[in-house]
C-alpha positions in Angstrom: -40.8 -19.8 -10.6 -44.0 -22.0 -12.0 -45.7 -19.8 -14.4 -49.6 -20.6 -14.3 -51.5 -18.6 -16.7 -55.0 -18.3 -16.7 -55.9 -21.3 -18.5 -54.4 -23.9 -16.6 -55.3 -21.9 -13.4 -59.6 -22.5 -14.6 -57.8 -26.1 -15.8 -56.6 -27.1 -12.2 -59.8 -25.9 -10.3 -62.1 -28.1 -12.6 -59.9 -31.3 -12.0 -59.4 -30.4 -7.8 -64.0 -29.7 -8.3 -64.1 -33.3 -9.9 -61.8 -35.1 -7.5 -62.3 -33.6 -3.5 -66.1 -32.4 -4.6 -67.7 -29.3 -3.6 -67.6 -29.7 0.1 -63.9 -30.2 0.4 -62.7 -27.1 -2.4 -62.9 -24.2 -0.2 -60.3 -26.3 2.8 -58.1 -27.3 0.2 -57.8 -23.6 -1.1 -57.4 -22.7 2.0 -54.3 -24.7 2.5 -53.1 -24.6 -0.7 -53.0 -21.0 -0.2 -51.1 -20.9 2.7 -48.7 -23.2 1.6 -47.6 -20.8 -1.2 -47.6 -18.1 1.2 -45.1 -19.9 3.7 -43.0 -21.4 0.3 -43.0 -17.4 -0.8 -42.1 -16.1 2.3 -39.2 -18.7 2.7 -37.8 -17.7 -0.7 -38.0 -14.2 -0.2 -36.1 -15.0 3.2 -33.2 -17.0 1.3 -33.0 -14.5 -1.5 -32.7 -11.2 1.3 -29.9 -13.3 2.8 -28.1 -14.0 0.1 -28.0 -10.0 -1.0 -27.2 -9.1 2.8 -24.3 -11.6 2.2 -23.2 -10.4 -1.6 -23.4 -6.6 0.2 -21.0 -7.9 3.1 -18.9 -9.1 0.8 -18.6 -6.0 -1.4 -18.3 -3.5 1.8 -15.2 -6.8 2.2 -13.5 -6.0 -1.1 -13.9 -2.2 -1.0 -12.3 -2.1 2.6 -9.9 -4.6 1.4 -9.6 -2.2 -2.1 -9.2 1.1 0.3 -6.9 -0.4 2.3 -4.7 -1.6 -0.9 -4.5 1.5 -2.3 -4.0 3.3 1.2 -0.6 0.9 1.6 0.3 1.8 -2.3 0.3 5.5 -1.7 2.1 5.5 1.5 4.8 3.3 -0.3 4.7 6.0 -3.2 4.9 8.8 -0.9 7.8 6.6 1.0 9.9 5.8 -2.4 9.7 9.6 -3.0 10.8 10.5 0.0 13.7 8.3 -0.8 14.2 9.4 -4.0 14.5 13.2 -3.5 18.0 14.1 -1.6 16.8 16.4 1.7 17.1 20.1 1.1 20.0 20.5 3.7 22.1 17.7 1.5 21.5 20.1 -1.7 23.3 23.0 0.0 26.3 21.0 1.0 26.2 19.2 -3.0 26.0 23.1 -4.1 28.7 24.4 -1.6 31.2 21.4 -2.1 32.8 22.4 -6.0 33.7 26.2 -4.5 34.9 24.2 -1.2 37.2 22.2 -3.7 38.2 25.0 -6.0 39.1 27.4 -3.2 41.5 24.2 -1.4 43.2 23.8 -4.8 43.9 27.7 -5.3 45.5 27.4 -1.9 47.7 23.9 -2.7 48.8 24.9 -6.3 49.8 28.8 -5.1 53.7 29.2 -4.8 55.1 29.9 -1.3 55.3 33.6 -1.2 58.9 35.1 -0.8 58.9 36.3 2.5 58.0 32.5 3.9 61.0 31.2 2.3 63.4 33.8 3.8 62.4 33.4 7.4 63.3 29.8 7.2 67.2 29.7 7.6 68.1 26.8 5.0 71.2 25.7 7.2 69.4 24.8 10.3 67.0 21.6 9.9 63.7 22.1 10.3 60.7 20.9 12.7 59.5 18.7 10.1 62.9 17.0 9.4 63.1 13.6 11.1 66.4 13.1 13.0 69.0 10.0 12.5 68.3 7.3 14.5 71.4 5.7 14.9 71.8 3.2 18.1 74.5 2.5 20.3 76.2 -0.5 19.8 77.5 -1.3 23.0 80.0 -4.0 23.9 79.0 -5.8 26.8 
């Protein structure tokens, strides 16, 4: 703002004494007065509205930071979610190598004796696939 110091205050009032006289001074301070009082109050106005508005839009930013960092954390907690197999998966991981080793024991074990003898070797078997031979027929 217009700083006045005292000088050209005393400087002022002896140049508005000269020109509007002594009659016409104490008006003219009156108004003057007001003037500055209306011009003050209307800056003071503009500058509270402009910090209401800088504070609206920092209460903006932080919602819009919260809200950021709300949407990262949920994606973190998401992506380790994915990341970690579920607890039930790990026992079936864990139980699958015995699972195997006990299937191959069973497959590479001979046929015990006593199987082999109660399977006459002349007579075919269930699992052995008969001819399949057609009739021709003459018609």
């Amino acid at each position: 703002m217009i700083e006045i110091s005292l000088g050209k205050m005393v400087l002022l009032a002896l140049i508005a004494l000269i020109v509007l006289g002594p009659e016409k001074l104490p008006g003219a301070a009156r108004t003057a007065g007001a003037l500055m009082r209306r011009v003050r109050s209307g800056w003071d106005n503009v500058r509270a509205e402009v910090e209401r508005e800088l504070e609206i839009e920092e209460i903006k930013r932080a919602a819009r930071e919260a809200a950021a960092e709300a949407t990262q954390n949920e994606l973190k907690d998401t992506l380790n979610q994915v990341r970690e197999p579920p607890a039930g998966l790990a026992t079936m991981v864990s139980l699958k190598p015995s699972t195997q080793a006990a299937a191959t024991t069973v497959v590479d074990a001979e046929p015990s004796a006593n199987v082999q003898s109660e399977l006459p070797l002349d007579e075919p078997t269930a699992t052995s696939l008969p001819s399949r031979e057609t009739p021709h027929g003459d018609a």
